[in-house]
N, CA, C and O atoms as a Tripos MOL2 file, in Angstrom:
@<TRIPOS>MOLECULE
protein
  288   287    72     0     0
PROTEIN
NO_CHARGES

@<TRIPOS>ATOM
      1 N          17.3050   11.1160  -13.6200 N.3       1 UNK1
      2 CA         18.3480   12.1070  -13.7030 C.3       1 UNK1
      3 C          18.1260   13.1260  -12.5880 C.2       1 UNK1
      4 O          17.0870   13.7780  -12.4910 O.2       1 UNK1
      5 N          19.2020   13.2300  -11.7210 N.am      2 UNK2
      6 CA         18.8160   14.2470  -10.6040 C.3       2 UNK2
      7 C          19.1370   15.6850  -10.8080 C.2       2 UNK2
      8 O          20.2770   16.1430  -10.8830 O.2       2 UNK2
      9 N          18.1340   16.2880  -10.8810 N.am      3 UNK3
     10 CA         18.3770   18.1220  -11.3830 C.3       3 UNK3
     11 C          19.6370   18.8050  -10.0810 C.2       3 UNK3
     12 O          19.6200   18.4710   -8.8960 O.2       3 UNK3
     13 N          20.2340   19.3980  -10.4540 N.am      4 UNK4
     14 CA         21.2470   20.2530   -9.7340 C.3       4 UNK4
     15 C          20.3010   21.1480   -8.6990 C.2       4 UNK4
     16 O          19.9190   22.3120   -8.8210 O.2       4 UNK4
     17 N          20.1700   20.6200   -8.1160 N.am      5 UNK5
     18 CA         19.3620   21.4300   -6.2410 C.3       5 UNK5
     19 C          19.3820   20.3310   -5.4420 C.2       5 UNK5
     20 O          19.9380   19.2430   -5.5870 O.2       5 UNK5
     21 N          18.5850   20.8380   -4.4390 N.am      6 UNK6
     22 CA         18.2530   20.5490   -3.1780 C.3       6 UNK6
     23 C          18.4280   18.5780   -3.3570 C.2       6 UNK6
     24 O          17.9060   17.9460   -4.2750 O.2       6 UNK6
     25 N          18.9990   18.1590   -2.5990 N.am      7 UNK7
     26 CA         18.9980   16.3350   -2.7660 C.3       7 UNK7
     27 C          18.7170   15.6350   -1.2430 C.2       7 UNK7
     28 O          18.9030   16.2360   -0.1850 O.2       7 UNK7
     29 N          18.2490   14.2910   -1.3540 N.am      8 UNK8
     30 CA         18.2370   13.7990    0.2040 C.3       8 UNK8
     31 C          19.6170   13.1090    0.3230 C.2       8 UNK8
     32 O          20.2440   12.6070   -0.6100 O.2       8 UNK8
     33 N          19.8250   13.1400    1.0530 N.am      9 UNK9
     34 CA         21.5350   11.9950    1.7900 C.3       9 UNK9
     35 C          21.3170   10.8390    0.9740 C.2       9 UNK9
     36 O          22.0170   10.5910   -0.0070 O.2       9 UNK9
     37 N          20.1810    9.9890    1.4290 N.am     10 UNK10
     38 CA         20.3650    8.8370    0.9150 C.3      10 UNK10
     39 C          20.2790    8.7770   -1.0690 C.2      10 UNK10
     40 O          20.8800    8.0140   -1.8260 O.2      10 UNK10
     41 N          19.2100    9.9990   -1.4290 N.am     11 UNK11
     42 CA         19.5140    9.9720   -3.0060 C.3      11 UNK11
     43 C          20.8740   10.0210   -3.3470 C.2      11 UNK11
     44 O          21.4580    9.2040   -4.0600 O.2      11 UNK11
     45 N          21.4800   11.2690   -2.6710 N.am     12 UNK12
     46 CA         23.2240   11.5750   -3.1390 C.3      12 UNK12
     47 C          23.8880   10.5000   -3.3710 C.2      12 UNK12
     48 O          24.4880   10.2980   -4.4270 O.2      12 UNK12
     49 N          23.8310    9.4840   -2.1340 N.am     13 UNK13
     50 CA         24.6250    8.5320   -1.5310 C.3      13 UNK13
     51 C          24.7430    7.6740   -3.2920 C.2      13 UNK13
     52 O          25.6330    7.5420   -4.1310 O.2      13 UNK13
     53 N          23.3910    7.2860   -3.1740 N.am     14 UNK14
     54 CA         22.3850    6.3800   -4.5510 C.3      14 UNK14
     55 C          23.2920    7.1090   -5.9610 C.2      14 UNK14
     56 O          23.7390    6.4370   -6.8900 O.2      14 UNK14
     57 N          23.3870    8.2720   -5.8650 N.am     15 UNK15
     58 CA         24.1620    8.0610   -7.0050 C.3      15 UNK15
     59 C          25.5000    8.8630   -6.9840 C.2      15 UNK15
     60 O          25.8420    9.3410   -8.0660 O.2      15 UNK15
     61 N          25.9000    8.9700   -6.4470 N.am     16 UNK16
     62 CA         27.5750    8.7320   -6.1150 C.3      16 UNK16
     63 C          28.2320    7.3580   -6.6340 C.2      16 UNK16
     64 O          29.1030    7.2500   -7.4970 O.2      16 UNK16
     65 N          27.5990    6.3250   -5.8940 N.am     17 UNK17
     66 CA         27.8460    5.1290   -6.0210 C.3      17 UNK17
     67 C          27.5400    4.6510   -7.5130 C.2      17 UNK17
     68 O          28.3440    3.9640   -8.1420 O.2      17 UNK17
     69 N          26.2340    5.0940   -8.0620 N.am     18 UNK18
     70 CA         26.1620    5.0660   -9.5590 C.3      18 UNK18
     71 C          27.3170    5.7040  -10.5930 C.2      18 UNK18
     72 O          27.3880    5.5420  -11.8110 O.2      18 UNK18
     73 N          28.0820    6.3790   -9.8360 N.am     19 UNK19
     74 CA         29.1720    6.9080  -10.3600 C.3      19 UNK19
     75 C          30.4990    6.1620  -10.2160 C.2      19 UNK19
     76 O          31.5500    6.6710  -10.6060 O.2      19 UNK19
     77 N          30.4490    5.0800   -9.7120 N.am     20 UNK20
     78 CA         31.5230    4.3950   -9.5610 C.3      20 UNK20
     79 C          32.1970    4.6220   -7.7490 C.2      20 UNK20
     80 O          33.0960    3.8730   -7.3670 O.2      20 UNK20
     81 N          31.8000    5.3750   -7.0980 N.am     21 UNK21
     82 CA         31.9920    5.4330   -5.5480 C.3      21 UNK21
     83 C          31.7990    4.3630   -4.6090 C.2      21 UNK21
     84 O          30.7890    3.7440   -4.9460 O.2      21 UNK21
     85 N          32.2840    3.9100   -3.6580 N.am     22 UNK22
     86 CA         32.0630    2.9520   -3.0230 C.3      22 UNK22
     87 C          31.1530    3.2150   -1.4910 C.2      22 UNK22
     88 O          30.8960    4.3630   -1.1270 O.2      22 UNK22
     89 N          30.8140    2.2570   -0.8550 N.am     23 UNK23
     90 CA         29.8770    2.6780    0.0450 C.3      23 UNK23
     91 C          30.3120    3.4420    1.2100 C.2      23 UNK23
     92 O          31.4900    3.2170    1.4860 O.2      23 UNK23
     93 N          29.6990    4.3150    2.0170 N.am     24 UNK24
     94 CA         30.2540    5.3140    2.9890 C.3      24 UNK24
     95 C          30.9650    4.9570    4.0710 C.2      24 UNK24
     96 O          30.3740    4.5540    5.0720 O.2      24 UNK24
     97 N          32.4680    5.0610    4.0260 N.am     25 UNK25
     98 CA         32.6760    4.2250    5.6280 C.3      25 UNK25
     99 C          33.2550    5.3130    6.6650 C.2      25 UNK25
    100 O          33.2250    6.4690    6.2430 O.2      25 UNK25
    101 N          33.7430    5.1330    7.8720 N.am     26 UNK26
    102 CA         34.3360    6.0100    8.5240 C.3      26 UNK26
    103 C          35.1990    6.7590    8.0080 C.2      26 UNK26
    104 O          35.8660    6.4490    7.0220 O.2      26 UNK26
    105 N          35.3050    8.1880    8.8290 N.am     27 UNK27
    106 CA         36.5930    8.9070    8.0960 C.3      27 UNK27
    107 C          36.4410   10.4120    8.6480 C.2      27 UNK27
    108 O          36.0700   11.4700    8.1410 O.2      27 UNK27
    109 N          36.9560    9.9750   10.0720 N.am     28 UNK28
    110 CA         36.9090   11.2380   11.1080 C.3      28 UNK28
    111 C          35.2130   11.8680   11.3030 C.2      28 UNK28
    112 O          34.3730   11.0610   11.7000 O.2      28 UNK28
    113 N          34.9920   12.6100   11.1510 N.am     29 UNK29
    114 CA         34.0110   13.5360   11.4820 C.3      29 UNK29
    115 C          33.0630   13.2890   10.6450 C.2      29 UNK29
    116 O          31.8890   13.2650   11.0150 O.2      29 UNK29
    117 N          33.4500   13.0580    9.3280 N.am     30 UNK30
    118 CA         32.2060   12.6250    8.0640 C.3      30 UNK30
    119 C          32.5890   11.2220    7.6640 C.2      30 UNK30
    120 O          33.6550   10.6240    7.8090 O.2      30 UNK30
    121 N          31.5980   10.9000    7.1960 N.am     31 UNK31
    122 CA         32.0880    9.5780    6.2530 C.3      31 UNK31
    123 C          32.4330   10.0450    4.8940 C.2      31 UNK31
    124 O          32.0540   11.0730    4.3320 O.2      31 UNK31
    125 N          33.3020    9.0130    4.4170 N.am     32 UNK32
    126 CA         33.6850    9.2810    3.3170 C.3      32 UNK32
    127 C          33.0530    8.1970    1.9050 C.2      32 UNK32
    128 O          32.3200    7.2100    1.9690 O.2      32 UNK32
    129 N          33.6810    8.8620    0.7140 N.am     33 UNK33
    130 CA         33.0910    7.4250   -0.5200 C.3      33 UNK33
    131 C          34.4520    7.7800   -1.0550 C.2      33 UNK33
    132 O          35.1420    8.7950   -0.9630 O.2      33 UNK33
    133 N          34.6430    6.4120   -1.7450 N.am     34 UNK34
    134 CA         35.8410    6.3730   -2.4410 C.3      34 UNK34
    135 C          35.4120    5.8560   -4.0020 C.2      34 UNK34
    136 O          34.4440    5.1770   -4.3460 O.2      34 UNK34
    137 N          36.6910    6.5370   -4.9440 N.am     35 UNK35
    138 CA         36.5290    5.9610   -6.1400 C.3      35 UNK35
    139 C          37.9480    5.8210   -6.5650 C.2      35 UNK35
    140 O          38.2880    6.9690   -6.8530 O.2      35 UNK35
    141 N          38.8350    5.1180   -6.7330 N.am     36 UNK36
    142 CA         40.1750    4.4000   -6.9750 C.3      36 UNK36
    143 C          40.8220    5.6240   -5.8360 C.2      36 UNK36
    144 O          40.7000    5.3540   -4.6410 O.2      36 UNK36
    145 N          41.5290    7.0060   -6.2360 N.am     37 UNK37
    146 CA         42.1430    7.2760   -5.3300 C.3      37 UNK37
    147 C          41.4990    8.2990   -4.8810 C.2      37 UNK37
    148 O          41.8440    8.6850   -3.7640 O.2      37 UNK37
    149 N          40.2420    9.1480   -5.6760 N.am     38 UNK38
    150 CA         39.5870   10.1490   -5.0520 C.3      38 UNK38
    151 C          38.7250    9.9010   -3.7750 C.2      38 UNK38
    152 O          38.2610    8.7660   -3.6600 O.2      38 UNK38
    153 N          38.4860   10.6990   -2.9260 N.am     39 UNK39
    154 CA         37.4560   10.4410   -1.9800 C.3      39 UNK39
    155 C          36.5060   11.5450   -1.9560 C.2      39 UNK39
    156 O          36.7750   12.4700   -2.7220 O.2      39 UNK39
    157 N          35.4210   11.6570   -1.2210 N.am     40 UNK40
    158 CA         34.6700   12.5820   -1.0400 C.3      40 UNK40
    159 C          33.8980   12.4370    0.5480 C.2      40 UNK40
    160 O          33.3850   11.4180    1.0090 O.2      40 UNK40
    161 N          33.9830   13.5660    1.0880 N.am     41 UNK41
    162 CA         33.5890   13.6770    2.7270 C.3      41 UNK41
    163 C          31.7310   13.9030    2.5000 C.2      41 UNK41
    164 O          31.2750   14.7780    1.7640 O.2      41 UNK41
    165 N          31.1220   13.2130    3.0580 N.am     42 UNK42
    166 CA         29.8190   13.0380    2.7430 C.3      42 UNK42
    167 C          28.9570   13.4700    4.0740 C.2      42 UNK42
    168 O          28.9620   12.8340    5.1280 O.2      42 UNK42
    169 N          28.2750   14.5760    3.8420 N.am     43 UNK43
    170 CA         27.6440   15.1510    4.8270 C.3      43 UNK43
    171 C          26.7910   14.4390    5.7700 C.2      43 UNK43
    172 O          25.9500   13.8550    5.0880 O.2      43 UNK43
    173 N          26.5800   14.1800    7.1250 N.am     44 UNK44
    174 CA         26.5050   13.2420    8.2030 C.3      44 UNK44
    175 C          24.4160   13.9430    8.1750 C.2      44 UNK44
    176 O          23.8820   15.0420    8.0270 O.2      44 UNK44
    177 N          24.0010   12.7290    8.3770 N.am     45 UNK45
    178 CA         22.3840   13.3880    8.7640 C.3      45 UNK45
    179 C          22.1490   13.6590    9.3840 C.2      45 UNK45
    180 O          22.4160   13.1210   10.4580 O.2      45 UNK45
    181 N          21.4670   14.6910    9.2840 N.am     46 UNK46
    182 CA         21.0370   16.1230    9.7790 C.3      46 UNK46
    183 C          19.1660   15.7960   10.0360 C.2      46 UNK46
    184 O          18.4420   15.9660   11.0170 O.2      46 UNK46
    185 N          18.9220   15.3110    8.7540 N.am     47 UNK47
    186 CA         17.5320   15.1990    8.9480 C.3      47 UNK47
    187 C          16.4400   16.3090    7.2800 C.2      47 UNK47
    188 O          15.2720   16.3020    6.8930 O.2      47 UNK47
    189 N          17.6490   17.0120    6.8670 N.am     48 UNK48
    190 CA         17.6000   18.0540    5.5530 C.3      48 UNK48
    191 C          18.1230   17.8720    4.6890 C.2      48 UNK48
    192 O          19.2800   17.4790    4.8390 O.2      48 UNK48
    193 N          17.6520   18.0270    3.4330 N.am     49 UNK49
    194 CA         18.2160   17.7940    2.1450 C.3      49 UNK49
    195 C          19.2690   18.7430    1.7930 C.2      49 UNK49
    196 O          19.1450   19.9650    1.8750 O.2      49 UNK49
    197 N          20.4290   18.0520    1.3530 N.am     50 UNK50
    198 CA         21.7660   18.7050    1.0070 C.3      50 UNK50
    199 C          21.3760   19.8630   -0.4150 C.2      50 UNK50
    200 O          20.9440   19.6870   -1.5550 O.2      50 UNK50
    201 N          21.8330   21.1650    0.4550 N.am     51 UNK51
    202 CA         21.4650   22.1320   -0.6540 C.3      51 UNK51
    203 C          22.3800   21.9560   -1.2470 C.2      51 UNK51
    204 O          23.3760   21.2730   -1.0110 O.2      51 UNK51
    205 N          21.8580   23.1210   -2.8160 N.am     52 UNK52
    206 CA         22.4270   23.2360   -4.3390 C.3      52 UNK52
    207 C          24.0640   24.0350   -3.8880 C.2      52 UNK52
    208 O          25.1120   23.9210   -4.5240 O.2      52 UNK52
    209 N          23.8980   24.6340   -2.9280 N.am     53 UNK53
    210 CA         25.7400   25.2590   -2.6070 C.3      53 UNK53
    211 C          26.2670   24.2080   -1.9670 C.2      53 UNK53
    212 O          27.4180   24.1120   -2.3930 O.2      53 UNK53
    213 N          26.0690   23.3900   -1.2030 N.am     54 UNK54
    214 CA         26.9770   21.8660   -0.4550 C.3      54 UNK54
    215 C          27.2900   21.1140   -1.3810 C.2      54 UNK54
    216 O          28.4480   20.7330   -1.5530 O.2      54 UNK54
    217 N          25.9360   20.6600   -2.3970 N.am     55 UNK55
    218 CA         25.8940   19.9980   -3.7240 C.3      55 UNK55
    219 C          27.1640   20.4620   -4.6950 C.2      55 UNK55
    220 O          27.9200   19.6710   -5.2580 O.2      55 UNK55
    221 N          27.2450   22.0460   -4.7780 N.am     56 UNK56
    222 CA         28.2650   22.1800   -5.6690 C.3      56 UNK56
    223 C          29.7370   22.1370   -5.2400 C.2      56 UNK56
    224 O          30.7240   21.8160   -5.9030 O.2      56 UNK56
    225 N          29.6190   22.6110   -3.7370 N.am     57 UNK57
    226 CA         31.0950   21.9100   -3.3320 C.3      57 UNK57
    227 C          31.6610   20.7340   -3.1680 C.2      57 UNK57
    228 O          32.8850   20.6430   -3.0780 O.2      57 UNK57
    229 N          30.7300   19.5040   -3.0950 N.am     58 UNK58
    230 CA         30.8390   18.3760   -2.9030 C.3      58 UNK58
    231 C          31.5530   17.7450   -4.1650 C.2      58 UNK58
    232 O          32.6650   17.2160   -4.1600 O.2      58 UNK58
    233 N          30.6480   17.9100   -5.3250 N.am     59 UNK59
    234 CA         31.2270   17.4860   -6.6580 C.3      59 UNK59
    235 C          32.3670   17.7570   -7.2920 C.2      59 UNK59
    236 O          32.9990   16.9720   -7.9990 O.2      59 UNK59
    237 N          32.6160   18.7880   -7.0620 N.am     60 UNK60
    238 CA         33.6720   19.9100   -7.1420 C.3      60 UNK60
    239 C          34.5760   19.1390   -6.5740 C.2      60 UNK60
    240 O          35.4510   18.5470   -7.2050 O.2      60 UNK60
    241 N          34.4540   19.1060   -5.5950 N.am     61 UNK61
    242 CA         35.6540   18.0970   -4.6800 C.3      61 UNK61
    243 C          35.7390   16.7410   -5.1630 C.2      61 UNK61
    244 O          36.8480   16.2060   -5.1720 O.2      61 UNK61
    245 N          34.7620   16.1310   -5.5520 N.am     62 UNK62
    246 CA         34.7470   14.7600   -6.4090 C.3      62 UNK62
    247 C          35.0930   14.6340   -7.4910 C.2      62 UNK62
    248 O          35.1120   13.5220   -8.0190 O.2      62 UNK62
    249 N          35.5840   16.1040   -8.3280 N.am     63 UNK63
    250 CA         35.6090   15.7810   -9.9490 C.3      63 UNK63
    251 C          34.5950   15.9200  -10.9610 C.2      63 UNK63
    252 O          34.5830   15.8950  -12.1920 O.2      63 UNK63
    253 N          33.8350   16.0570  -10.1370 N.am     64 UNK64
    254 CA         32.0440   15.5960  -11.2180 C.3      64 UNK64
    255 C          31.4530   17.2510  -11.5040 C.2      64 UNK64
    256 O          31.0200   18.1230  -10.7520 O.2      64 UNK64
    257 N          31.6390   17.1840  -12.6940 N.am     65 UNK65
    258 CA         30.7270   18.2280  -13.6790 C.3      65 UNK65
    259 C          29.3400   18.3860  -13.1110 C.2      65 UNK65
    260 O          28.8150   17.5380  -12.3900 O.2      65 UNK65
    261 N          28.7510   19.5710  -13.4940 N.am     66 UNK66
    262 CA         27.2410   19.5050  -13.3180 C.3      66 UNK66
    263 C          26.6880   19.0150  -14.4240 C.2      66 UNK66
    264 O          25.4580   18.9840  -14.4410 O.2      66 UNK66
    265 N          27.4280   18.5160  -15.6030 N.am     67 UNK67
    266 CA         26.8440   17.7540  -16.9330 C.3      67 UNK67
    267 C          26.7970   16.7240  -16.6830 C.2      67 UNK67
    268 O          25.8640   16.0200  -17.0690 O.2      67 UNK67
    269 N          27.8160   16.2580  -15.9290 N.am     68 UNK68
    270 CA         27.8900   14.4770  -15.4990 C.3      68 UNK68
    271 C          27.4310   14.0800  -14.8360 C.2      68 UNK68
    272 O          27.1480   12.8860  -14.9330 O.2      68 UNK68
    273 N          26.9870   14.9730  -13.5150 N.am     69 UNK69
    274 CA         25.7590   14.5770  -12.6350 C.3      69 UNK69
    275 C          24.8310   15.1390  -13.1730 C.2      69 UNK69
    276 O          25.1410   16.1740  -12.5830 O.2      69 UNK69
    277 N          23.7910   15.5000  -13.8650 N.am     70 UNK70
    278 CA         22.3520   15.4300  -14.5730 C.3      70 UNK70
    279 C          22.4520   14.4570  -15.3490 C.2      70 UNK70
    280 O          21.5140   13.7300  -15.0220 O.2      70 UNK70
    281 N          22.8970   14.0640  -16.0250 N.am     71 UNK71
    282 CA         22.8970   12.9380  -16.9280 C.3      71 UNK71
    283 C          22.9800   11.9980  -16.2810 C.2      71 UNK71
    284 O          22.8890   11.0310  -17.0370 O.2      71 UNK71
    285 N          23.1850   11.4940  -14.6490 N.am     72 UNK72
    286 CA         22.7020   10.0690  -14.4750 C.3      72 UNK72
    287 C          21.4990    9.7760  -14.8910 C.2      72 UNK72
    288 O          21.0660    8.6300  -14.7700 O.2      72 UNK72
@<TRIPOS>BOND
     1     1     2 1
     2     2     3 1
     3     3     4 2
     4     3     5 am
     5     5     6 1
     6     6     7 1
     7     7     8 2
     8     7     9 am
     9     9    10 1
    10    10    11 1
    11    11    12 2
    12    11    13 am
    13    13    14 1
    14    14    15 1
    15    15    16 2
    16    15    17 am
    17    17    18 1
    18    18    19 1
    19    19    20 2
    20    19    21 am
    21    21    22 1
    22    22    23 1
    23    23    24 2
    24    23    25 am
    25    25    26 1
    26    26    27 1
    27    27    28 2
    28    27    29 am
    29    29    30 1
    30    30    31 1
    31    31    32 2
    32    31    33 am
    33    33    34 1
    34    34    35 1
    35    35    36 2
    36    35    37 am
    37    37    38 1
    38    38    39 1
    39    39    40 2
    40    39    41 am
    41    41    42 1
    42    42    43 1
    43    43    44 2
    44    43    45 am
    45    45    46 1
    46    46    47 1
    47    47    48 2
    48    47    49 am
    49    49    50 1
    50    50    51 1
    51    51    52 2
    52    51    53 am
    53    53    54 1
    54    54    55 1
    55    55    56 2
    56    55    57 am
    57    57    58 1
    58    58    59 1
    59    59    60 2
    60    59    61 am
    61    61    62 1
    62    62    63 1
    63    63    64 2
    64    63    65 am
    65    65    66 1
    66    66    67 1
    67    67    68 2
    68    67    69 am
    69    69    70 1
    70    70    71 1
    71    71    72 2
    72    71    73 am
    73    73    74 1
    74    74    75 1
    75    75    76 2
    76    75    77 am
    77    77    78 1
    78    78    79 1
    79    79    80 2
    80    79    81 am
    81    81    82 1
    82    82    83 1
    83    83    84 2
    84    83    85 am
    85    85    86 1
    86    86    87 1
    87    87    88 2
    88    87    89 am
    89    89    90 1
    90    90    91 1
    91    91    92 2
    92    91    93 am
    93    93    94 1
    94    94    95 1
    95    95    96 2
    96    95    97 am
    97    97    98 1
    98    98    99 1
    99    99   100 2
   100    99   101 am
   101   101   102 1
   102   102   103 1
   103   103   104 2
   104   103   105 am
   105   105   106 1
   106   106   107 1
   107   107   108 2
   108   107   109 am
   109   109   110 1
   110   110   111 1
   111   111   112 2
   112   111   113 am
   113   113   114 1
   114   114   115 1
   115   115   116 2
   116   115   117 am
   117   117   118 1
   118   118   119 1
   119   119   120 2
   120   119   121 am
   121   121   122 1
   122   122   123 1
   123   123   124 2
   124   123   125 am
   125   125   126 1
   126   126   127 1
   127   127   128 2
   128   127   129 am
   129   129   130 1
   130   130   131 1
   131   131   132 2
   132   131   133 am
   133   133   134 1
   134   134   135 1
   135   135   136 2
   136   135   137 am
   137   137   138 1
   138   138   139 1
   139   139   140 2
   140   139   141 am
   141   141   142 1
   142   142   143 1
   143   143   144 2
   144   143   145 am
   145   145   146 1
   146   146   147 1
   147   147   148 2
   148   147   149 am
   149   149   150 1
   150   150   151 1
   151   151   152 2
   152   151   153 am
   153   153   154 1
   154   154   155 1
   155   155   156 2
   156   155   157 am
   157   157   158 1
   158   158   159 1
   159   159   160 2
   160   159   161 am
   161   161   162 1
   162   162   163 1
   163   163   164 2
   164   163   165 am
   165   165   166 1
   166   166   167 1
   167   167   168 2
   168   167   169 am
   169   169   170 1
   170   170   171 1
   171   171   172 2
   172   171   173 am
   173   173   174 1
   174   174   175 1
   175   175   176 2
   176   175   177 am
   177   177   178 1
   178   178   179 1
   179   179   180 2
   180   179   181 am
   181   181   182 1
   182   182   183 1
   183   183   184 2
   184   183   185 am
   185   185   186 1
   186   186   187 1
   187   187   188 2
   188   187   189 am
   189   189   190 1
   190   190   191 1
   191   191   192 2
   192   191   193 am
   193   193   194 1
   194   194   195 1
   195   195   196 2
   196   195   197 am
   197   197   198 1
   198   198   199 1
   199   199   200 2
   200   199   201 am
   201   201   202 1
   202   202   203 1
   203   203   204 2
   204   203   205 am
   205   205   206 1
   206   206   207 1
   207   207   208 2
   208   207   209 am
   209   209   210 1
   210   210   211 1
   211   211   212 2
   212   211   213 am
   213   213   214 1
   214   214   215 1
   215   215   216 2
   216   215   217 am
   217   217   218 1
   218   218   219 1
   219   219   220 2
   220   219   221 am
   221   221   222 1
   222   222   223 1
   223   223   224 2
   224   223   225 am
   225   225   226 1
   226   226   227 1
   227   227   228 2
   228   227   229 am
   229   229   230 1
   230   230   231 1
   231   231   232 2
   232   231   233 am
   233   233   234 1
   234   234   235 1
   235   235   236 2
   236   235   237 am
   237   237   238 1
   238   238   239 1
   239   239   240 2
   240   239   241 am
   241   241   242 1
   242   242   243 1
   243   243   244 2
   244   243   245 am
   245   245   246 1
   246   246   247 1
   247   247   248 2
   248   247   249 am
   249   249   250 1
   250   250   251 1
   251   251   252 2
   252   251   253 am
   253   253   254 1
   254   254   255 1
   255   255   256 2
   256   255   257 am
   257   257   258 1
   258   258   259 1
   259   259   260 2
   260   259   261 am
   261   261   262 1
   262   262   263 1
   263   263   264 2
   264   263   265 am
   265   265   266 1
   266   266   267 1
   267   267   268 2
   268   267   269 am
   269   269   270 1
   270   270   271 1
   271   271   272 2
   272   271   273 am
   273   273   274 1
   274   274   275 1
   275   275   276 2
   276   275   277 am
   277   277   278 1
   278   278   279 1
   279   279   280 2
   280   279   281 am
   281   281   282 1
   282   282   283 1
   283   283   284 2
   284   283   285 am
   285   285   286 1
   286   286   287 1
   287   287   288 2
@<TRIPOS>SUBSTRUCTURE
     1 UNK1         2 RESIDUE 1 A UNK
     2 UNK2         6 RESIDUE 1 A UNK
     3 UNK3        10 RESIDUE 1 A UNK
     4 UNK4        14 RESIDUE 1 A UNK
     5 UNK5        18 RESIDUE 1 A UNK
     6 UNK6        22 RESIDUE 1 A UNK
     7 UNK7        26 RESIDUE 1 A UNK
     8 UNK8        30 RESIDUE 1 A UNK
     9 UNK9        34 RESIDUE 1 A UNK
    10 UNK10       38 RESIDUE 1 A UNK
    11 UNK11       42 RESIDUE 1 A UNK
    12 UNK12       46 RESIDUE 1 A UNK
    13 UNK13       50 RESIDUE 1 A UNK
    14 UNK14       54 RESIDUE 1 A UNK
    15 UNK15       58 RESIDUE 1 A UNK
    16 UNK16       62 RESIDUE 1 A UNK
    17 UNK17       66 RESIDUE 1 A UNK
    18 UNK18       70 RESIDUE 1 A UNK
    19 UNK19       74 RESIDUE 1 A UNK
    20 UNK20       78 RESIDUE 1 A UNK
    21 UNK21       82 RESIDUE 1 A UNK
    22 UNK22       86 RESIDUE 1 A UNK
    23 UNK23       90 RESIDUE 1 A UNK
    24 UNK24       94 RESIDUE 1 A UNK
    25 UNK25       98 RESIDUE 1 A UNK
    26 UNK26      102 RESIDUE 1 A UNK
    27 UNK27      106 RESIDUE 1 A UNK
    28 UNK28      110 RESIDUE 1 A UNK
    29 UNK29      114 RESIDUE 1 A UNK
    30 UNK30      118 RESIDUE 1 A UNK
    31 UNK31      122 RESIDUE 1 A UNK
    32 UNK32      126 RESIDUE 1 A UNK
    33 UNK33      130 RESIDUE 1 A UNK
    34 UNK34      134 RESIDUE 1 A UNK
    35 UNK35      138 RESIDUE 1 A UNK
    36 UNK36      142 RESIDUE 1 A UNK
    37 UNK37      146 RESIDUE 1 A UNK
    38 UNK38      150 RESIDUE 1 A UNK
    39 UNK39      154 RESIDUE 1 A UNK
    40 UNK40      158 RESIDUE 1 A UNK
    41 UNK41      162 RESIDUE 1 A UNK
    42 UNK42      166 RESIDUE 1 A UNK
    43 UNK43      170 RESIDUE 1 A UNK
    44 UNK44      174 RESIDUE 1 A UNK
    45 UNK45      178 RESIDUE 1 A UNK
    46 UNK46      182 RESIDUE 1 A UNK
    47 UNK47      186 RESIDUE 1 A UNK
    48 UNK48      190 RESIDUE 1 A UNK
    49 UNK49      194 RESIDUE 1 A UNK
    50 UNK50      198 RESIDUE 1 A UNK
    51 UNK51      202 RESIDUE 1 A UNK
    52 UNK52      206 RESIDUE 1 A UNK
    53 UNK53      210 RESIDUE 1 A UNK
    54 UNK54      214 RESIDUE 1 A UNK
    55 UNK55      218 RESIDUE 1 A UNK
    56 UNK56      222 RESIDUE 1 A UNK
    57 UNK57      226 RESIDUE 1 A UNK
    58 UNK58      230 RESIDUE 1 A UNK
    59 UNK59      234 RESIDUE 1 A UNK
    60 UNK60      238 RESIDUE 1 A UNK
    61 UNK61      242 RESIDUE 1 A UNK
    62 UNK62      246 RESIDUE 1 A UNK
    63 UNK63      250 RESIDUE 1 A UNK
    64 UNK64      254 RESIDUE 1 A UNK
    65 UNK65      258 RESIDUE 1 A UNK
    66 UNK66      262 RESIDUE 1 A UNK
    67 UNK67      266 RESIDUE 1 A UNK
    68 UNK68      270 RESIDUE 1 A UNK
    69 UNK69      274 RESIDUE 1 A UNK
    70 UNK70      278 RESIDUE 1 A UNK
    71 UNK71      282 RESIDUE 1 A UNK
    72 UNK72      286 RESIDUE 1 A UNK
């Protein structure tokens, strides 16, 4: 279960996709993940773990609760 902070790209990626998201493909400037019609713009590596404020805009933009992501 991943606690609400600091995450690596590739963990996020790992469970996004556990969420029903599909794998990252092009999509301008970021890559994107898709899940039927939602998408989500997925931060490009940097080399740093995606902080708890990117984290909360990201999900936010995906739909996903902070209940629904701890409980993976």
């Amino acid at each position: 279960m991943p606690r609400f902070g600091p995450i690596s790209r590739r963990d996020f990626i790992h469970c996004l996709k556990s969420l029903g998201f599909g794998d990252p493909e092009p999509g301008g400037s970021h890559e994107i993940m898709r899940r039927g019609i939602e998408w989500v713009a997925i931060p490009n590596p940097h080399g740093s773990d995606i902080s708890k404020n990117l984290l909360s805009r990201i999900l936010k933009q995906a739909g996903i609760s902070r209940e629904e992501w701890e409980k993976l």
